[in-house]
Backbone bond lengths (Angstrom), bond angles and torsions (degrees), N, CA, C in turn:
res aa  C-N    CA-C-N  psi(-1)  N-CA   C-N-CA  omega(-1)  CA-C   N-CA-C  phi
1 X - - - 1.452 - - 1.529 109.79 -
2 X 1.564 104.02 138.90 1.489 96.10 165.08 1.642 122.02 -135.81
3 X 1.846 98.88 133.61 1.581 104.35 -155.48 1.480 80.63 -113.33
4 X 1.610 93.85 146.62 1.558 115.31 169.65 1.397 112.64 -149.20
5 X 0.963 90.36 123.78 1.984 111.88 -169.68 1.652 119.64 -120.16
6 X 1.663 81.28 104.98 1.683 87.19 163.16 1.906 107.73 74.63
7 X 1.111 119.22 8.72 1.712 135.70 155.81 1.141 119.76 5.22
8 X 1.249 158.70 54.96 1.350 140.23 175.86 1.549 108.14 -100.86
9 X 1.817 105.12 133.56 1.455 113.36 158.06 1.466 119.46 -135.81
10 X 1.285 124.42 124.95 1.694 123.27 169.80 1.312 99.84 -115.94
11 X 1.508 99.06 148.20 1.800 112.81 160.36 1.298 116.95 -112.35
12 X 1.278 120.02 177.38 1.304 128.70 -168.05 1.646 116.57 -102.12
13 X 0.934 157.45 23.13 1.565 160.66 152.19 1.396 106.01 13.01
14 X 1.519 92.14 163.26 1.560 116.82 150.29 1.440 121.71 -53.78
15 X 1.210 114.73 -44.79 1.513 137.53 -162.61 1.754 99.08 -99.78
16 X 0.932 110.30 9.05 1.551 103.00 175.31 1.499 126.99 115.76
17 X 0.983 128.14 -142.37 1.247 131.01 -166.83 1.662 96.24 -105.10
18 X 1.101 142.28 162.08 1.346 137.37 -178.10 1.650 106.24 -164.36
19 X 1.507 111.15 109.62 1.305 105.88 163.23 1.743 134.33 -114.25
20 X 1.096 110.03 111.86 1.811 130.21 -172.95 1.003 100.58 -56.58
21 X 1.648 145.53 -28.65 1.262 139.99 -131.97 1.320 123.27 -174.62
22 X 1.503 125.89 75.44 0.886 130.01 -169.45 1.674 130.62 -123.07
23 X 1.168 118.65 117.81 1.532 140.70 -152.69 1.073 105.32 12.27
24 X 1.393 113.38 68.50 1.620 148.91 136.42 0.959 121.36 -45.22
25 X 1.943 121.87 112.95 1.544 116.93 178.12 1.708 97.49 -130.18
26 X 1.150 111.69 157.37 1.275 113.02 -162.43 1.952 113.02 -157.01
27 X 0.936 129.14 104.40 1.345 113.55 -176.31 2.055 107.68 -126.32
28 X 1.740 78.58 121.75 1.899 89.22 -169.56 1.714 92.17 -104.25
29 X 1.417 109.10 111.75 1.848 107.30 166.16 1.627 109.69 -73.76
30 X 1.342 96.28 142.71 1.613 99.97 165.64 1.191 118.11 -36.14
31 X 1.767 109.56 137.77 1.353 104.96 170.34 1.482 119.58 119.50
32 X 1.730 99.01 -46.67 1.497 117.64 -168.57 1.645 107.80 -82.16
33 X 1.304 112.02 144.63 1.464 131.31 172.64 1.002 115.98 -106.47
34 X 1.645 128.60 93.05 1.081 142.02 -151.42 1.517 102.99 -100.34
35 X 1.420 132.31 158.59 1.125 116.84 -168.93 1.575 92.18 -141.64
36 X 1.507 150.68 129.81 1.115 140.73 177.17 1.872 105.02 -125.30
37 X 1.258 86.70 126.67 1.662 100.43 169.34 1.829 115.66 -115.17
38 X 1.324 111.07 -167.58 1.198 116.83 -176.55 1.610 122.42 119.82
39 X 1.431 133.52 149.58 1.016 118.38 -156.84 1.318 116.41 -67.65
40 X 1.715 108.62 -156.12 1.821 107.92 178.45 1.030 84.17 -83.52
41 X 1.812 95.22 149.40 1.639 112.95 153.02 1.945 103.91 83.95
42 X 1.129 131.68 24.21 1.091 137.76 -147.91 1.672 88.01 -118.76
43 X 1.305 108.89 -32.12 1.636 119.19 -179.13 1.397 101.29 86.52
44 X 1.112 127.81 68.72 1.325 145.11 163.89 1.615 98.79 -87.36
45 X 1.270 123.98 -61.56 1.539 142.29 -152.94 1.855 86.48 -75.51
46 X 1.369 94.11 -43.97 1.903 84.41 -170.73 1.492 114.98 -74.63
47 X 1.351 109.76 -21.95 1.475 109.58 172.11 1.455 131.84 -52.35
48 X 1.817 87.57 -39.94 1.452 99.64 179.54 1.585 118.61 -81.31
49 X 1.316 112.66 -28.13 1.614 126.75 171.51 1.627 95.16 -72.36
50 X 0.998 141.59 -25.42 1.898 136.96 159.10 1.305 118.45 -37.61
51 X 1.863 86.19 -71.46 1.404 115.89 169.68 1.745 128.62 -35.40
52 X 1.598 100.47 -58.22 1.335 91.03 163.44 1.517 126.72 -113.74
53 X 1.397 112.94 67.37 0.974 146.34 -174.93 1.919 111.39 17.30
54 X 1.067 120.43 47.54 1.867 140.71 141.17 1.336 106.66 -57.95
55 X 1.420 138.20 -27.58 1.181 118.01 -168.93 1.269 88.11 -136.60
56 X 1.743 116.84 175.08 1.527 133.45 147.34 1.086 104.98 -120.42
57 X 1.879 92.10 154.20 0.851 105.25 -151.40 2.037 96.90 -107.76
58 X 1.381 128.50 150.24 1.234 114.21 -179.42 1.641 123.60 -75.60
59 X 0.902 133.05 27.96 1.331 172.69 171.90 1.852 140.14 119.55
60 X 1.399 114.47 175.33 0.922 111.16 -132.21 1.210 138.79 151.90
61 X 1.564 128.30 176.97 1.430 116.10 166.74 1.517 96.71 -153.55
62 X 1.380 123.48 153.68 2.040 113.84 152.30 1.461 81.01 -135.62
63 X 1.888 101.24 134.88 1.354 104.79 161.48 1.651 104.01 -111.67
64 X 1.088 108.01 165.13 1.637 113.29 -176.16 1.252 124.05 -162.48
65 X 1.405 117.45 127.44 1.379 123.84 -146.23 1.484 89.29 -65.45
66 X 1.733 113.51 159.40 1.632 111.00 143.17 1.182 137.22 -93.28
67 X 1.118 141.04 -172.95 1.464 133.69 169.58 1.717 120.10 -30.83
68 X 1.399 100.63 -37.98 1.392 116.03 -151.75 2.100 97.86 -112.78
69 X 1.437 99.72 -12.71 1.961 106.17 149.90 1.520 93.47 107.68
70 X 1.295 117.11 5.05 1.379 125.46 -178.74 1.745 117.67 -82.33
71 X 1.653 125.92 115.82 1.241 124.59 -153.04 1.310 112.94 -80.85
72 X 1.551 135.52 105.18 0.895 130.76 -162.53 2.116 111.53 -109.88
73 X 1.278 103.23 108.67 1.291 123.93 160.88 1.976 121.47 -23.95
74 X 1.465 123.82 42.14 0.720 134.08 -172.04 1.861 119.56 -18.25
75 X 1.358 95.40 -53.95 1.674 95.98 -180.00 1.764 119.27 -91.55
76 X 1.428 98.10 21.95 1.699 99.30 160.07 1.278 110.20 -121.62
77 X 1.534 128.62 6.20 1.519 122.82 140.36 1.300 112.34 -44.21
78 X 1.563 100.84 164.67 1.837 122.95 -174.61 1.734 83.94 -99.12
79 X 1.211 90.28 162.78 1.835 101.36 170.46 1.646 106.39 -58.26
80 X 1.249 128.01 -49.84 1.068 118.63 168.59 1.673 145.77 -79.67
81 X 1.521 91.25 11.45 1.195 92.24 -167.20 2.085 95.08 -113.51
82 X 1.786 90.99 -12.13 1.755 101.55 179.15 1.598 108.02 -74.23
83 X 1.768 110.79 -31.45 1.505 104.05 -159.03 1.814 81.92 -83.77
84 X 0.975 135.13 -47.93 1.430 126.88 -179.66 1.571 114.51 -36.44
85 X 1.066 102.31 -52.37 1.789 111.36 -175.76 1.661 103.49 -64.29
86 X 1.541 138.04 -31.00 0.842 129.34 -122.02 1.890 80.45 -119.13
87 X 1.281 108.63 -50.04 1.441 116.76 160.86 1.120 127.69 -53.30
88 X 1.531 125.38 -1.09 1.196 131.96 175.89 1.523 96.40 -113.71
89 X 0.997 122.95 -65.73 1.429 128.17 -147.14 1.730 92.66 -85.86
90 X 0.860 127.28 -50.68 1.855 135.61 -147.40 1.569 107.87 -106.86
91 X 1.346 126.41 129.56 1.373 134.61 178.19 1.357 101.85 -122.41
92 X 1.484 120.54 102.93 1.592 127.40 179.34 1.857 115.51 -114.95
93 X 1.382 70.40 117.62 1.839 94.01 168.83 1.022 107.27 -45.83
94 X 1.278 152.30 171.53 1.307 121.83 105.47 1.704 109.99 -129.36
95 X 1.159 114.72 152.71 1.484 113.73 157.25 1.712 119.55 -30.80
96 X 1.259 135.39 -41.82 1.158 151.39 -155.63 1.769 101.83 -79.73
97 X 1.052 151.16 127.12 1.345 141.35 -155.72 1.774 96.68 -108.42
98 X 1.615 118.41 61.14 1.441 99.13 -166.71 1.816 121.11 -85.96
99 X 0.724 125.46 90.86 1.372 120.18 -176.40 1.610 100.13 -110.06
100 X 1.625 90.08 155.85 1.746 118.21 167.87 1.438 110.10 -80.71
101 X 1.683 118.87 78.79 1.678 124.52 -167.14 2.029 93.41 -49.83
102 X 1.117 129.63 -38.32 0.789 126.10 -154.02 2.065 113.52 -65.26
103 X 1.562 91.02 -24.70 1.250 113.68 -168.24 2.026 107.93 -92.25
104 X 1.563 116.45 129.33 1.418 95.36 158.98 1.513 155.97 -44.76
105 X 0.805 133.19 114.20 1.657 123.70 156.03 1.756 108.88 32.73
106 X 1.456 93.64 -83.35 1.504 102.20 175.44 1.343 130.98 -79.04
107 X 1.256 104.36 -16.83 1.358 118.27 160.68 1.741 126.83 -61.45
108 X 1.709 107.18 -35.60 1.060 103.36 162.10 1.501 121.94 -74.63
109 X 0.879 111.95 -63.53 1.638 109.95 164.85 1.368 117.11 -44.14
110 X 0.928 150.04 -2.79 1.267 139.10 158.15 1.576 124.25 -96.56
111 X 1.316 109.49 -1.30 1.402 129.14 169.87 1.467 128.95 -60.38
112 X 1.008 118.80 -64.84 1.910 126.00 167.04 1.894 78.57 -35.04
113 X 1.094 135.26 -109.57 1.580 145.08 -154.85 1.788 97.40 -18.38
114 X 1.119 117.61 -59.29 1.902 111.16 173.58 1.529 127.41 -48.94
115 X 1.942 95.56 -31.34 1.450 96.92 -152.64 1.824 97.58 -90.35
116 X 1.809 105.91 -32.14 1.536 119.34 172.14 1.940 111.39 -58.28
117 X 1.584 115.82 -12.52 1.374 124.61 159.05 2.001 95.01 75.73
118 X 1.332 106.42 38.26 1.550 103.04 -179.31 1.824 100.43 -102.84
119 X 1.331 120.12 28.02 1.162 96.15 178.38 1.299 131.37 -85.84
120 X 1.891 102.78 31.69 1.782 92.75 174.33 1.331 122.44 -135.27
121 X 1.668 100.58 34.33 1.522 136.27 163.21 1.490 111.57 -91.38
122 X 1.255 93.67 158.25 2.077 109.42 -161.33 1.922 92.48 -66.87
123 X 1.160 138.82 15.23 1.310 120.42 -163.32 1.421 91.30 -96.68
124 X 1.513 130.33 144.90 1.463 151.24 145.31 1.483 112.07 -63.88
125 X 1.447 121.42 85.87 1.205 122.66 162.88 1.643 133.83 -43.44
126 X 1.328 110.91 -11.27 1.038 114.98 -162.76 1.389 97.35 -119.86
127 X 1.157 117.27 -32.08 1.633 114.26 -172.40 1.770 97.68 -89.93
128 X 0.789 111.53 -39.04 1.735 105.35 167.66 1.845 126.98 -73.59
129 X 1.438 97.74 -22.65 1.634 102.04 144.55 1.587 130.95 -58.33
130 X 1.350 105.98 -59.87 1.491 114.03 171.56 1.539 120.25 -71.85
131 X 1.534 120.62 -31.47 1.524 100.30 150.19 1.817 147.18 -62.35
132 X 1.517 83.08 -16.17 1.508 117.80 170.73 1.696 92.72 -71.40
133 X 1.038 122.93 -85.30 1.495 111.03 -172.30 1.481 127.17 -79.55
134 X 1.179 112.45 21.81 1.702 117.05 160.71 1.626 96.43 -99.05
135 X 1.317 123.00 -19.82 1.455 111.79 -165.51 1.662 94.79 -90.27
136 X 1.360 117.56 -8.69 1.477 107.98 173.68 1.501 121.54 -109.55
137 X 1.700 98.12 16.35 1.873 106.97 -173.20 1.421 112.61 75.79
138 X 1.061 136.00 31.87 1.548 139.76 -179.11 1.583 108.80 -135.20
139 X 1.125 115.91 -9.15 1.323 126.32 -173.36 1.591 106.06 -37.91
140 X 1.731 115.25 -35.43 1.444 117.84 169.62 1.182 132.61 -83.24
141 X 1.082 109.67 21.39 1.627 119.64 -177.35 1.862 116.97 -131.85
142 X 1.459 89.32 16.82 1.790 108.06 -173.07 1.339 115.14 -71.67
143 X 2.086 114.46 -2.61 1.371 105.43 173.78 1.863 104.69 -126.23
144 X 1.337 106.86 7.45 1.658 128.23 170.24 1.519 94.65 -75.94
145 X 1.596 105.47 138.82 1.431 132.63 -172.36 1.782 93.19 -80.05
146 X 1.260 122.18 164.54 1.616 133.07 -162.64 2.029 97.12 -83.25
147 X 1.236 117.70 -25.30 1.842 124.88 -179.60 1.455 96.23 -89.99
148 X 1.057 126.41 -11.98 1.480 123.44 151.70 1.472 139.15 -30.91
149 X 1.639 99.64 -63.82 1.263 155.85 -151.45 1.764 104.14 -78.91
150 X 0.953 136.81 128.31 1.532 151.32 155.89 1.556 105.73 -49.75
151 X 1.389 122.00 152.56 1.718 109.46 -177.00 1.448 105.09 -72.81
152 X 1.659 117.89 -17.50 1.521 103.11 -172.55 1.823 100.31 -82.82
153 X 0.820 115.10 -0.09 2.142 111.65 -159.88 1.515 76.06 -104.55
154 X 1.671 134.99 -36.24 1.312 102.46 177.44 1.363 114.57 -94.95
155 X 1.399 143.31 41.54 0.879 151.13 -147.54 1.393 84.58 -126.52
156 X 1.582 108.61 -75.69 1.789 129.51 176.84 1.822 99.43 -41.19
157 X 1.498 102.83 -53.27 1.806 98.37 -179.67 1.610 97.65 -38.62
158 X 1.696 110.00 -69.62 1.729 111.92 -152.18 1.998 92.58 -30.60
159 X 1.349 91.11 -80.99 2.122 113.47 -164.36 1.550 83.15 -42.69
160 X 1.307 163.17 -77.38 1.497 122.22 -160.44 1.238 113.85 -60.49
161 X 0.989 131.71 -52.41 1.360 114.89 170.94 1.504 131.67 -37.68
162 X 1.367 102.92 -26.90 1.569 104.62 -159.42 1.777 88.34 -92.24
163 X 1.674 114.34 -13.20 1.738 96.92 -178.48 1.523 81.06 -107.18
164 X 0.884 154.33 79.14 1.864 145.66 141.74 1.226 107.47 -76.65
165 X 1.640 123.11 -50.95 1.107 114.51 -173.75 1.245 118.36 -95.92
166 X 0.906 124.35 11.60 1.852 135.58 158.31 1.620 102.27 88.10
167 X 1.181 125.09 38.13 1.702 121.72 -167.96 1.484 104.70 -66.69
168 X 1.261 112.94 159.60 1.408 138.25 -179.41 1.828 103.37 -75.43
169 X 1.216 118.01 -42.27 1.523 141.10 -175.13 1.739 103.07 -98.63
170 X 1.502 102.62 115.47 1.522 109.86 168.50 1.767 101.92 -123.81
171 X 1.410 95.09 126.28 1.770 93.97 174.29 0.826 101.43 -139.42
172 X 1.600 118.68 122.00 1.351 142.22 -179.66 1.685 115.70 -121.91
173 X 1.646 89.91 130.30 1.269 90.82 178.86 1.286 107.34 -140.76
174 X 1.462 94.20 132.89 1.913 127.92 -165.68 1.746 110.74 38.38
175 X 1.652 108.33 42.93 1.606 110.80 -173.65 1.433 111.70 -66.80
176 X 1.122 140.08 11.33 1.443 150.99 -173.98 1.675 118.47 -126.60
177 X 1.358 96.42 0.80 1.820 112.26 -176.09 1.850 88.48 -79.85
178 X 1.376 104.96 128.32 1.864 119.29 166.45 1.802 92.70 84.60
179 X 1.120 137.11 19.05 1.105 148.14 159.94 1.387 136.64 -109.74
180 X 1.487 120.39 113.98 1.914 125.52 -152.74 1.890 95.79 -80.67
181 X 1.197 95.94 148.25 1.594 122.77 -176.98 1.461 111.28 -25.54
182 X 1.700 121.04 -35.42 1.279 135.10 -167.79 1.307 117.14 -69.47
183 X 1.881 105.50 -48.18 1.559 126.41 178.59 1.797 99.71 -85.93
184 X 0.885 155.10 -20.22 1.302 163.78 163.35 1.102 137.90 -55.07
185 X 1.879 100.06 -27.60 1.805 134.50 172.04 1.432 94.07 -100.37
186 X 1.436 130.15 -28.66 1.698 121.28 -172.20 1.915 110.18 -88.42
187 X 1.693 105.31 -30.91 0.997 116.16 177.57 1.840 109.65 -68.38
188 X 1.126 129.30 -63.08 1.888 138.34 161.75 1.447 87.14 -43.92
189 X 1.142 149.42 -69.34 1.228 129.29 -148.57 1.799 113.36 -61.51
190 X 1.769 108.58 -32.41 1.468 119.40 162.40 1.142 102.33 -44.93
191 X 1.664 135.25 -67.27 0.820 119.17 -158.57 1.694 133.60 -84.02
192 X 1.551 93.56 -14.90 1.184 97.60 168.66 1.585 128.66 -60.13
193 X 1.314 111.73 -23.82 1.198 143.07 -143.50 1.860 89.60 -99.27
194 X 1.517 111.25 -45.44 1.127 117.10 171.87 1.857 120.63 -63.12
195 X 1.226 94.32 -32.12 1.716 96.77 -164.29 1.594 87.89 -72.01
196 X 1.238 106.39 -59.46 1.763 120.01 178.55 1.657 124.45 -27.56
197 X 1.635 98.95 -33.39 1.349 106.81 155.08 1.348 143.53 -103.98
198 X 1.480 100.72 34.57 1.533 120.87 -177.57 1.293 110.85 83.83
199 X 1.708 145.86 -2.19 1.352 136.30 144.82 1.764 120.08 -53.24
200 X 1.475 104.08 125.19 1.070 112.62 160.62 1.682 127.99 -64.18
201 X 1.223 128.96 91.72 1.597 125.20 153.88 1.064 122.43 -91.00
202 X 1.576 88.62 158.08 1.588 109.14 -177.12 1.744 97.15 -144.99
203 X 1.311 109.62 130.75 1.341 128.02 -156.01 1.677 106.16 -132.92
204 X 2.031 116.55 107.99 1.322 100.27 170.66 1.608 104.92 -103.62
205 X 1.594 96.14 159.70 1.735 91.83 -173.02 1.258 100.20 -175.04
206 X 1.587 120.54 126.46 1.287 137.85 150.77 1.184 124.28 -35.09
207 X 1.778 108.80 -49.37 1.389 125.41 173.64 1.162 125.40 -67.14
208 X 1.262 124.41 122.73 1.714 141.85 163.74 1.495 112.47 -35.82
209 X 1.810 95.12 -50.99 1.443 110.09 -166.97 1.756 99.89 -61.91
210 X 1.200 95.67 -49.49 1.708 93.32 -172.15 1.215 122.06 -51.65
211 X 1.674 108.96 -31.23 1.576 105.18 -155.74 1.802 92.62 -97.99
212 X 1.108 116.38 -13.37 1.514 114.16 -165.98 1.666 110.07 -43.69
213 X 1.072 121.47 -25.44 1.714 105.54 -169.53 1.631 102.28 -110.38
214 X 1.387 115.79 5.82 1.382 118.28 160.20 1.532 115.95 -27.14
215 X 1.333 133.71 176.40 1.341 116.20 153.63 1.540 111.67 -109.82
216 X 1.384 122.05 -24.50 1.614 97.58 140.32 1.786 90.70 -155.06
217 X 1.170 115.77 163.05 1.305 144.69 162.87 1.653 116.28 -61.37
218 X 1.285 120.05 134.27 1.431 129.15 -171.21 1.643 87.49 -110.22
219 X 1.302 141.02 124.28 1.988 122.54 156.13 1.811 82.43 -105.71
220 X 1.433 79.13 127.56 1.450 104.79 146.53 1.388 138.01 -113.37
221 X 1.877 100.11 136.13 1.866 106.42 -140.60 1.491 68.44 -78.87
């Protein structure tokens, strides 16, 4: 579950002081596929960078279950003790296309699993990478470098990557943007498929099409 109480964020601009986020409370139960719309600049994108704790927030709280259902106080983690939690628990989209060009296809996606330090559990990193990207149609491009790649094939790269480590928390944002109607119904259907099995999503999107099997839509003014 994830509880957020009382939310506030402003930034600093040209134009002044600007606040996205203000004593914002929000509670997503396990399970649910949340879908958030609303215009640009509405802080959709910052909610989710809150969420998985990339940003702070100017006060506030997000609590968030762990693996084990225990509510953990996101912004009284240490920096190192947040990216640990966050690599375990949290799979984030993001709009931002960041990959290690230097690294393969599957190589990126198989990364969160090295960096979470689980390599001396029964899991096949590699065979759960490549089922990860055959289930998103890329499965043939698992030894092609990420500048390779079309913006929608790295789109599919980000979301396998972001499920490698199997998190309870999926936050996606605009993962279906540069992607045709066909891959867009297969991509929501992942996730639907995820909430359905007790993963929490949270889904931002311009698109109607995308958000339609949400179980309901949040717009944020």
């Amino acid at each position: 579950m994830i509880e957020i109480k009382n939310l506030t964020k402003s930034f600093i601009t040209p134009r002044g002081k600007i606040t996205v986020l203000k004593d914002f409370n929000l509670t997503v139960k396990k399970g649910t596929f949340l879908g958030l719309s609303g215009k640009s600049g509405a802080g959709k994108s910052t909610l989710l960078s809150l969420i998985a704790g990339l940003q702070k927030a100017d006060g506030g709280q997000i609590l968030i279950d762990d693996k084990n259902g225990n509510p953990v106080d996101i912004f009284s983690l240490s920096d190192k003790k947040l990216s640990a939690f966050r690599n375990q628990n949290i799979g984030f989209i993001s709009q931002e296309q960041s990959f290690l060009e230097n690294l393969t296809v599957l190589d990126n996606v198989r990364l969160p699993y090295f960096l979470g330090g689980e390599t001396g559990d029964a899991v096949d990193p590699t065979a759960r990478a490549l089922r990860l990207l055959e289930s998103l149609g890329i499965g043939h491009l698992a030894d092609s470098l990420p500048r390779k790649l079309s913006g929608g094939e790295n789109h599919r790269l980000l979301i396998a990557r972001a499920l490698m480590n199997e998190p309870e928390i999926i936050l996606a944002d605009e993962p279906t943007e540069s992607v045709d109607d066909e891959r867009t119904e297969q991509i929501v259907k992942i996730f639907r498929g995820l909430a359905d099995s007790g993963k929490t999503v949270i889904l931002v999107s311009h698109d109607k099409n995308a958000l339609k099997d949400c179980d309901y839509i949040l717009e944020i003014a």
